[in-house]
C-alpha positions as a LaTeX table, in Angstrom:
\begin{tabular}{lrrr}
\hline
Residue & $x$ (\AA) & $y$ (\AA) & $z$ (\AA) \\
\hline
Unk1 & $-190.07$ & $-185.70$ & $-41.67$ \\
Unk2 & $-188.00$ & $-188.13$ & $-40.41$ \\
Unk3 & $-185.00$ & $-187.11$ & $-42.59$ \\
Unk4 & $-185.48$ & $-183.49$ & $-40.75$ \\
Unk5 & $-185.28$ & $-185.25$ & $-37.42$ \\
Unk6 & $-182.30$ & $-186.75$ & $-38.27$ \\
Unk7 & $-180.67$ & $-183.84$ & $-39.75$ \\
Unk8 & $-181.83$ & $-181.90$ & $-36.46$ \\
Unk9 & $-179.92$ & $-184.17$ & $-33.89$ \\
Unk10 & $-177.04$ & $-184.36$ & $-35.87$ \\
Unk11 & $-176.34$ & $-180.37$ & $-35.77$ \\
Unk12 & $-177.04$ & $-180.39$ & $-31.80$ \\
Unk13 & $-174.71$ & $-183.13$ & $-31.29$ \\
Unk14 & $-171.80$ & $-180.80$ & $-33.07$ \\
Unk15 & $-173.07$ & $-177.69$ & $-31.89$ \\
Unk16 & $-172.80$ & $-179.93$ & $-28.22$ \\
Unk17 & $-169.20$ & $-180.41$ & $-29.31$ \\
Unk18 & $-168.10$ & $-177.61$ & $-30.74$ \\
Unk19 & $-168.71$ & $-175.47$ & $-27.04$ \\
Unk20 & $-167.20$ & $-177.81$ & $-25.03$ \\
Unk21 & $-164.22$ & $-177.41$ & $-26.95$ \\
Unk22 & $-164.58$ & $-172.99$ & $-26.47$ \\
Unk23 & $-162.45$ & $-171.70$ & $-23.62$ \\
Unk24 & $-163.17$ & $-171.07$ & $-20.24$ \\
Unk25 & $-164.44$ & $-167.25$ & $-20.72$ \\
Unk26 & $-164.35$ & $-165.44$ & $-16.96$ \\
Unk27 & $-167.69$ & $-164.16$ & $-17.64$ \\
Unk28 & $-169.32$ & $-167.69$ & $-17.68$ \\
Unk29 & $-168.12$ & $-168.44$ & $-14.14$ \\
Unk30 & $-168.74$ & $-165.08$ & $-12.33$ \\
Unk31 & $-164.72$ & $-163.64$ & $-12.97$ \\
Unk32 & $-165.22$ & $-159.93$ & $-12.99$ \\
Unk33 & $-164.90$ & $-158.36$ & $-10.06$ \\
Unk34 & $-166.55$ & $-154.84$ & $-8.85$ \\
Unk35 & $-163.37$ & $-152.31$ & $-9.75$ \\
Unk36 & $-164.82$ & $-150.16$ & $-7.33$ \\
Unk37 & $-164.38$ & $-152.49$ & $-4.46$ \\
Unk38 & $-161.96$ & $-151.85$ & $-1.66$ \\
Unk39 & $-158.96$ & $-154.09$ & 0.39 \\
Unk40 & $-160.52$ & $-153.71$ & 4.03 \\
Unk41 & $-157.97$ & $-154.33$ & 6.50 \\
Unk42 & $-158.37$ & $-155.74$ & 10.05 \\
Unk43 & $-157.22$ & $-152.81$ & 12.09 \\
Unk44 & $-158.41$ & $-154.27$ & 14.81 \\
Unk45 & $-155.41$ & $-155.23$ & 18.17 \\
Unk46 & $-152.64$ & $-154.03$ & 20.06 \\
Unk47 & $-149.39$ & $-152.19$ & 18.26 \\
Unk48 & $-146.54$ & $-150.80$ & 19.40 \\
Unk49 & $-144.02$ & $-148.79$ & 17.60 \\
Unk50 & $-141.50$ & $-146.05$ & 17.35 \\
Unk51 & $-141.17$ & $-142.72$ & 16.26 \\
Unk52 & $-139.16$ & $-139.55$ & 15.42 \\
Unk53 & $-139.36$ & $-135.74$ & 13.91 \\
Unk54 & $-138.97$ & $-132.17$ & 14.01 \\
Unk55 & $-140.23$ & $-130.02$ & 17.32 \\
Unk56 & $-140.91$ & $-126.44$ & 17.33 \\
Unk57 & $-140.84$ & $-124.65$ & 21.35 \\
Unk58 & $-143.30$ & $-121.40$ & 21.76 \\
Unk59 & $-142.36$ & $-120.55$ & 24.92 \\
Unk60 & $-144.12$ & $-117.45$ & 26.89 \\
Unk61 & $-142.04$ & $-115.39$ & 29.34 \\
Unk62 & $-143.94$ & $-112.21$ & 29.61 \\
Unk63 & $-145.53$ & $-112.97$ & 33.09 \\
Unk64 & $-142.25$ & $-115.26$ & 34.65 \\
Unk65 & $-141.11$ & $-112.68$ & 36.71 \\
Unk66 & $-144.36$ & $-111.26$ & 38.09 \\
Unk67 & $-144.40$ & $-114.00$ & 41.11 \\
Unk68 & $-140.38$ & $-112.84$ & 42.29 \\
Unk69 & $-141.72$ & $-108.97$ & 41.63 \\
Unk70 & $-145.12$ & $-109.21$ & 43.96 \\
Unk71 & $-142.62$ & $-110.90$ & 46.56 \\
Unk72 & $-140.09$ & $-107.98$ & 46.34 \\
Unk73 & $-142.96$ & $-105.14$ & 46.41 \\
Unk74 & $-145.37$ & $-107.26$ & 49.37 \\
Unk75 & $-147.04$ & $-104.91$ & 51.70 \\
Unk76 & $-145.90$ & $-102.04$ & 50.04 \\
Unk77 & $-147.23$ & $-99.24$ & 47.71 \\
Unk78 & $-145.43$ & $-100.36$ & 44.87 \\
Unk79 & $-147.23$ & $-104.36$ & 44.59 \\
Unk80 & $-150.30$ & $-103.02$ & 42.78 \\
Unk81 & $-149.03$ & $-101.25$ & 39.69 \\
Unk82 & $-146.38$ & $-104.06$ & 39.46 \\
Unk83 & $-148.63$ & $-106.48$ & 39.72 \\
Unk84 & $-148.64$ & $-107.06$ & 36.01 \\
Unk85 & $-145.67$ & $-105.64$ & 34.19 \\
Unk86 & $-144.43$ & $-107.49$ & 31.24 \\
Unk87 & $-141.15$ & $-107.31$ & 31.39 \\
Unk88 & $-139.61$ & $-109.91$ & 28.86 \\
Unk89 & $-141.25$ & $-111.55$ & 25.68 \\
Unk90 & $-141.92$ & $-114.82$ & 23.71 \\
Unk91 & $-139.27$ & $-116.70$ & 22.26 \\
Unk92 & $-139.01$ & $-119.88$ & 19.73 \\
Unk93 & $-136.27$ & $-122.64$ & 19.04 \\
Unk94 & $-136.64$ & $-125.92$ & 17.20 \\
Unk95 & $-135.23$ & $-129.22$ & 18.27 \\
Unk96 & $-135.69$ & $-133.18$ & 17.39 \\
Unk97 & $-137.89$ & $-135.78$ & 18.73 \\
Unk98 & $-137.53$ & $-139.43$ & 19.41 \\
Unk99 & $-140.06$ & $-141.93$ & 20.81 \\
Unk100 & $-142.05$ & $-144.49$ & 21.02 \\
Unk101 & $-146.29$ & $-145.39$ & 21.10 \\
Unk102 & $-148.22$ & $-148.53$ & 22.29 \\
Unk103 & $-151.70$ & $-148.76$ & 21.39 \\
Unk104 & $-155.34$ & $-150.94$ & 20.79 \\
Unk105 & $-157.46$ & $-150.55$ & 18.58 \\
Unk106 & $-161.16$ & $-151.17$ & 18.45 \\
Unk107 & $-163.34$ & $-151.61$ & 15.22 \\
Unk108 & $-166.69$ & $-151.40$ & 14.22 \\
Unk109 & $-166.98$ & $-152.25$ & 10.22 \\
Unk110 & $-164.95$ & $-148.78$ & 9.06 \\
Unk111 & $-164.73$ & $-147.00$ & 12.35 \\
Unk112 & $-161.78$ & $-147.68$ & 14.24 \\
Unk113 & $-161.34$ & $-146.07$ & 18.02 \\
Unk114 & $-158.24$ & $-146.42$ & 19.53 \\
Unk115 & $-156.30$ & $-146.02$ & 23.30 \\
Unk116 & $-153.17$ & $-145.02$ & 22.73 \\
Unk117 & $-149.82$ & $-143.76$ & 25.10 \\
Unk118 & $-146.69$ & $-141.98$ & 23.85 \\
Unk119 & $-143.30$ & $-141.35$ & 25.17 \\
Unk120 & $-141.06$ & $-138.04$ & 23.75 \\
Unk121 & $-137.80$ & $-137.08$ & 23.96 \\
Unk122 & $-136.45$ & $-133.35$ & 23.41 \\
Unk123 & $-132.81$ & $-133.20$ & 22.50 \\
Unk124 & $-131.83$ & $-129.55$ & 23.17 \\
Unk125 & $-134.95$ & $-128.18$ & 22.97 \\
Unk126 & $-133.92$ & $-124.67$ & 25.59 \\
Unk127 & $-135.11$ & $-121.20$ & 25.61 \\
Unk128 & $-134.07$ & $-118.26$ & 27.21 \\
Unk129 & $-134.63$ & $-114.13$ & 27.43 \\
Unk130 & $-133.97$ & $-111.52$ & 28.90 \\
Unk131 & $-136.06$ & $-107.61$ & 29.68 \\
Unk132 & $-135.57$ & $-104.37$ & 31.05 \\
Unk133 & $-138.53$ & $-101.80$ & 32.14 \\
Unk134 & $-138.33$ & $-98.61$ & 33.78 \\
Unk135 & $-141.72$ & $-96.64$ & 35.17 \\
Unk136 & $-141.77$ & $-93.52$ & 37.54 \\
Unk137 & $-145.09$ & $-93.91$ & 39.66 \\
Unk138 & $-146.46$ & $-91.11$ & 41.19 \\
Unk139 & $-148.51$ & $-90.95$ & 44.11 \\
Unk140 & $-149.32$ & $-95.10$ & 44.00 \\
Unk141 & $-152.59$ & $-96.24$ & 45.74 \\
Unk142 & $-152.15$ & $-96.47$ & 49.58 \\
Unk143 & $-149.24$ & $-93.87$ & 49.65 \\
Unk144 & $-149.99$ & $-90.41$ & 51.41 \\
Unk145 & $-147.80$ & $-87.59$ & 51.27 \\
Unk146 & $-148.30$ & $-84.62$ & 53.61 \\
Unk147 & $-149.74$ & $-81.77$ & 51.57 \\
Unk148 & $-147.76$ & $-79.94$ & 48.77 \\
Unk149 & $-145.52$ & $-83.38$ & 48.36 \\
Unk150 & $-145.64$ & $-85.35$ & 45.48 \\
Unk151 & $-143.71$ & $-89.01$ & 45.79 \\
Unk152 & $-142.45$ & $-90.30$ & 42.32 \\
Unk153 & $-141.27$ & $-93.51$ & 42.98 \\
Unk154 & $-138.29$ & $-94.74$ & 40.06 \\
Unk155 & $-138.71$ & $-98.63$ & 39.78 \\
Unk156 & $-136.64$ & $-100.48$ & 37.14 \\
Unk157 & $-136.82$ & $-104.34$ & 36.66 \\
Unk158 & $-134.38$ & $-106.29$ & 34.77 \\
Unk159 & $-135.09$ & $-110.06$ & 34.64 \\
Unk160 & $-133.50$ & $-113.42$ & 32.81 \\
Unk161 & $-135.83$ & $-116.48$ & 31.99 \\
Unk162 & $-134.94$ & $-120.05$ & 30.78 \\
Unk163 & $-137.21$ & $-123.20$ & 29.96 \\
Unk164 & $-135.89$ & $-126.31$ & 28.64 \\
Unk165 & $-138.10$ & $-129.18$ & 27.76 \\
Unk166 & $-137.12$ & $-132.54$ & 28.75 \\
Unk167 & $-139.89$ & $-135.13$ & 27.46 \\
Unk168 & $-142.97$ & $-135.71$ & 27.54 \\
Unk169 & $-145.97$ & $-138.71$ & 27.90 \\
Unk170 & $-149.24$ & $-138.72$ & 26.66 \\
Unk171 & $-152.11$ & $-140.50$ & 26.98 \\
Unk172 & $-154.77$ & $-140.30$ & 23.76 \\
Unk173 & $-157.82$ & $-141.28$ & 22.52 \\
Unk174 & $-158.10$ & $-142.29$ & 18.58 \\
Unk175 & $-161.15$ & $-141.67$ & 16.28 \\
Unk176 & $-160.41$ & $-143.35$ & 12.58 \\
Unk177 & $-161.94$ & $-144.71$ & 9.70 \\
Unk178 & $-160.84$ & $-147.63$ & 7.31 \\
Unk179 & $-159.76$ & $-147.00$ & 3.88 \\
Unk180 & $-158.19$ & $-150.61$ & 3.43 \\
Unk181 & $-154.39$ & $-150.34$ & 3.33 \\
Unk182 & $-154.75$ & $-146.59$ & 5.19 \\
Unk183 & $-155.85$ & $-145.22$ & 8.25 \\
Unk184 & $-156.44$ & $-141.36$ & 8.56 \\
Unk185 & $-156.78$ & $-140.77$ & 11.82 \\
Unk186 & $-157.09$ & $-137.62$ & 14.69 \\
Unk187 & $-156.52$ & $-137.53$ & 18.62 \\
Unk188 & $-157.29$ & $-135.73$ & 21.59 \\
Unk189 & $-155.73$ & $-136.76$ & 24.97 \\
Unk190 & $-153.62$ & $-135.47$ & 28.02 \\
Unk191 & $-149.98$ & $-134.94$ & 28.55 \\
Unk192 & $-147.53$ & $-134.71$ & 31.33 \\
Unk193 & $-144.16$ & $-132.85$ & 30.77 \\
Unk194 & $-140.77$ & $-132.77$ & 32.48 \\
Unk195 & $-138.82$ & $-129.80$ & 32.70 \\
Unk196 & $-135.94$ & $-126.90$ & 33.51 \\
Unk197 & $-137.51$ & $-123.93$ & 34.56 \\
Unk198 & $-135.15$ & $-120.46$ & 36.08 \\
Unk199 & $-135.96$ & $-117.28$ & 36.33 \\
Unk200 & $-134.12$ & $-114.05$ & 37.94 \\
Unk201 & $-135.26$ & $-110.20$ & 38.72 \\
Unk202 & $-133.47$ & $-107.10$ & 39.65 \\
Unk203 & $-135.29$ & $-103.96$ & 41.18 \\
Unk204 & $-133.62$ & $-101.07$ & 41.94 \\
Unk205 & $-136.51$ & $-98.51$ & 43.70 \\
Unk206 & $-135.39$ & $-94.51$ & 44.68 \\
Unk207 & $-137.92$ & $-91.74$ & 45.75 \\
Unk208 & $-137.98$ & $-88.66$ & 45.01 \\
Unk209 & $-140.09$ & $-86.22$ & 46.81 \\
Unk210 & $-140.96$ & $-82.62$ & 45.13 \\
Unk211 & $-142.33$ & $-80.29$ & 48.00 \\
Unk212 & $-143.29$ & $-76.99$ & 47.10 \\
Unk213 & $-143.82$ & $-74.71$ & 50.44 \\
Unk214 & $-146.23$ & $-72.05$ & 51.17 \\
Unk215 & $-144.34$ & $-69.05$ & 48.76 \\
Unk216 & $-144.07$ & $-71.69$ & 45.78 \\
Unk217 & $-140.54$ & $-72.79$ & 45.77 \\
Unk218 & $-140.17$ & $-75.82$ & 45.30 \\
Unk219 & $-137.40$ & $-78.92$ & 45.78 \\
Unk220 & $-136.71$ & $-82.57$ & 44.98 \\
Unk221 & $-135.17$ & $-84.93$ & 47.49 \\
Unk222 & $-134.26$ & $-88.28$ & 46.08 \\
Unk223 & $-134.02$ & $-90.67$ & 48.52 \\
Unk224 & $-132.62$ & $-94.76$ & 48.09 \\
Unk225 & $-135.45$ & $-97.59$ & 49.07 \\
Unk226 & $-133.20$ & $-100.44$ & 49.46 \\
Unk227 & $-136.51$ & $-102.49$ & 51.01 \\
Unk228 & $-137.90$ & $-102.73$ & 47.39 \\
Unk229 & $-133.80$ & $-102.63$ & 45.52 \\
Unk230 & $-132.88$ & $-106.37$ & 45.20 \\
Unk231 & $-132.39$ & $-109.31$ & 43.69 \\
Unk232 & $-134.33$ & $-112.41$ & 43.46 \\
Unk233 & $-133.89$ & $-115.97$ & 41.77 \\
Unk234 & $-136.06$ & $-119.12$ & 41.52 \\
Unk235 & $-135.24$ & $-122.41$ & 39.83 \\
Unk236 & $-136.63$ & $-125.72$ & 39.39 \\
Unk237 & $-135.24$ & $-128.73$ & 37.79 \\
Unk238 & $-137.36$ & $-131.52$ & 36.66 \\
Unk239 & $-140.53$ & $-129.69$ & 37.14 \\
Unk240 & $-143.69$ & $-131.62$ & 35.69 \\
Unk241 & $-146.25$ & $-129.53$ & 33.87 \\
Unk242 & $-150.28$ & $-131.07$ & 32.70 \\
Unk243 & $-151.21$ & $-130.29$ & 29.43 \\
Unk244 & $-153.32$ & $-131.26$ & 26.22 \\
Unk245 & $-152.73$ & $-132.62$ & 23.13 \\
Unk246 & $-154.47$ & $-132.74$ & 19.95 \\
Unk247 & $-154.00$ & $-133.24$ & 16.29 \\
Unk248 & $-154.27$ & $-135.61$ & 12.71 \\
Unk249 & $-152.00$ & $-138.84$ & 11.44 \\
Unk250 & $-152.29$ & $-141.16$ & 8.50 \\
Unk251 & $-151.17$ & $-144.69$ & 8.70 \\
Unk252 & $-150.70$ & $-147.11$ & 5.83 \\
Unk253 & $-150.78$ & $-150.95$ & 6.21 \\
Unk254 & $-146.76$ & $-151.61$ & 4.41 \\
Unk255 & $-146.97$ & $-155.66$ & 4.75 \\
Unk256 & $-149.42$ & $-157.93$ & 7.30 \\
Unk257 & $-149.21$ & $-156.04$ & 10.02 \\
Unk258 & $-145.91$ & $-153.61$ & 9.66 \\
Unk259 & $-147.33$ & $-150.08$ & 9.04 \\
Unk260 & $-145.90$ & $-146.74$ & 8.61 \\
Unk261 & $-147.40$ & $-143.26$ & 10.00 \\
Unk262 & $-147.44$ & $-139.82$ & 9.74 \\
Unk263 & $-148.61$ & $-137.32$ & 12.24 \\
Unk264 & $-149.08$ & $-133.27$ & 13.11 \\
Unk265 & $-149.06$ & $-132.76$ & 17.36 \\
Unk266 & $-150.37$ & $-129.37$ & 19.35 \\
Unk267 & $-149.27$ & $-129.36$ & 22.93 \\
Unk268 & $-150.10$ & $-126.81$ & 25.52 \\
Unk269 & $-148.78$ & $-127.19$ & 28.89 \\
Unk270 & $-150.26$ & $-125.51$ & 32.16 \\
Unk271 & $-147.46$ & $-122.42$ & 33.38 \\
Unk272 & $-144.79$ & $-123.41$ & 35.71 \\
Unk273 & $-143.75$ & $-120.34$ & 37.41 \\
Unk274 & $-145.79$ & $-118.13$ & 34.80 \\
Unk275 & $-143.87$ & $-119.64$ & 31.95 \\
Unk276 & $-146.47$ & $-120.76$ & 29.34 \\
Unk277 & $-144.85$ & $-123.43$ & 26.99 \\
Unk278 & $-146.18$ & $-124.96$ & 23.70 \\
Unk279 & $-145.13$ & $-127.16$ & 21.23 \\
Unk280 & $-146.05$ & $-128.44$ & 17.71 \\
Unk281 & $-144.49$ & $-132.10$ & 16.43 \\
Unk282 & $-144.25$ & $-133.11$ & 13.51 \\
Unk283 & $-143.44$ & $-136.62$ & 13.40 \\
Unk284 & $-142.65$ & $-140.17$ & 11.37 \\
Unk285 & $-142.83$ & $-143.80$ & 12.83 \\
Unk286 & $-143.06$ & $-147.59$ & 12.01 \\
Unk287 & $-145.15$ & $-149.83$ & 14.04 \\
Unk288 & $-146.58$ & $-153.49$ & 14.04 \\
Unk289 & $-149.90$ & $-154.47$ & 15.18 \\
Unk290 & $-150.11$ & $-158.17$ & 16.72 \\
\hline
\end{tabular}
């Protein structure tokens, strides 16, 4: 028995030995990570940053002259069915932007909310048109011709339009989540633009009266209604026009706090003398966040 002791202690001792001489394995000490782990990045403090792209201009002429065409035809027979003639249409031109952003961002875990205010520029970014419409209106509301007289009144409008779009600021508000070295991210806000707004109308009115007498003959007069036959221009320069804004971006953490972006902009701006202007930005930038 005591030879079996012996014998016992002896093998433990090498055993002892033989595994402090085995190499560190990773799995001993807790050295595999979960693969499925992700990098989370503190998005968290103020950037700033710059940025620059591609602009397309919708711009929406069909109502610009209505404002010069109620003035022309005020207090007269011919302001209701003018009211709302649509003389020109909508025309599109693409430009380049430049700018710049300053931000904060606020996060909770892998929500990120973020204040955020922009500054565009438009380089060239000008539309113009041109219509003409012709209408004979017989017998308008408010007009009374003796009996047996019909008044056809000849009224044909030919107008000019042009918008250019200066720049632009912004002001939005940030909802994003976390996805370690990127941030997808989308916006809503408000936006103020500057711009060139002219616009020009021509009228040019005649009557003509067909009375037909007692024994059925009848005859057409055409008179001249130089009243309603004119011209009339309006033009503003640096004009500011509200709007929204909306759309998505992706940033992506490049080194400590350098990051690139991507973004897709909507903006709709309130009419400035019944020209309706929208644009859609496409846009790249690099910012830092402190």
């Amino acid at each position: 028995m005591r030879r079996l002791m012996v014998a016992a202690a002896m093998l433990g001792t090498v055993s002892a030995a033989h595994a402090a001489d085995m190499p560190d394995l990773p799995v001993l000490r807790g050295g595999f990570t979960d693969g499925l782990s992700k990098t989370t990045r503190n998005w968290d403090g103020a950037y700033v940053g710059g940025s620059a792209g591609y602009t397309t201009d919708a711009t929406d002429f069909s109502q610009s002259v209505v404002g010069l065409t109620n003035y022309i035809f005020r207090d007269s027979v011919l302001q209701q069915p003018t009211a709302n003639w649509s003389l020109m249409n909508k025309t599109n031109t693409q430009g380049v932007n430049f700018g710049g952003f300053v931000g904060r961002n606020w996060q909770w875990y892998d929500a990120i909310l973020s204040l955020e205010g922009t500054y565009s520029y438009f380089n060239n970014l000008h539309t113009q048109t041109s219509g003409h419409n012709a209408l004979v209106i017989t017998n308008p509301p408010g007009d009374n011709p003796p009996a047996g007289t019909t008044d056809n009144y000849n009224v044909t409008l030919t107008g000019t339009a042009a918008a250019q779009v200066k720049d632009m600021i912004s002001l939005r508000g940030r909802v994003g989540w976390d996805g370690g070295d990127f941030m997808p991210y989308a916006f809503f806000g408000a936006a103020v633009g500057r711009m060139d707004v002219s616009r020009t109308v021509t009228s040019d009115v005649t009557l003509t009266q067909i009375v037909t007498d007692a024994g059925g003959t009848t005859t057409a007069t055409t008179y001249a209604v130089p009243a309603q036959s004119q011209t009339q221009s309006q033009h503003r320069t640096n004009a500011f026009a509200v709007g929204w804004t909306a759309g998505l971006g992706l940033e992506y953490c490049i080194w400590d706090g350098l990051f690139a972006r991507v973004e897709y902009e909507y903006v709709r701006f309130s009419p400035v003398m019944n020209t309706q202007v929208t644009l859609n930005n496409a846009r790249v930038g690099l910012g830092y966040k402190f």
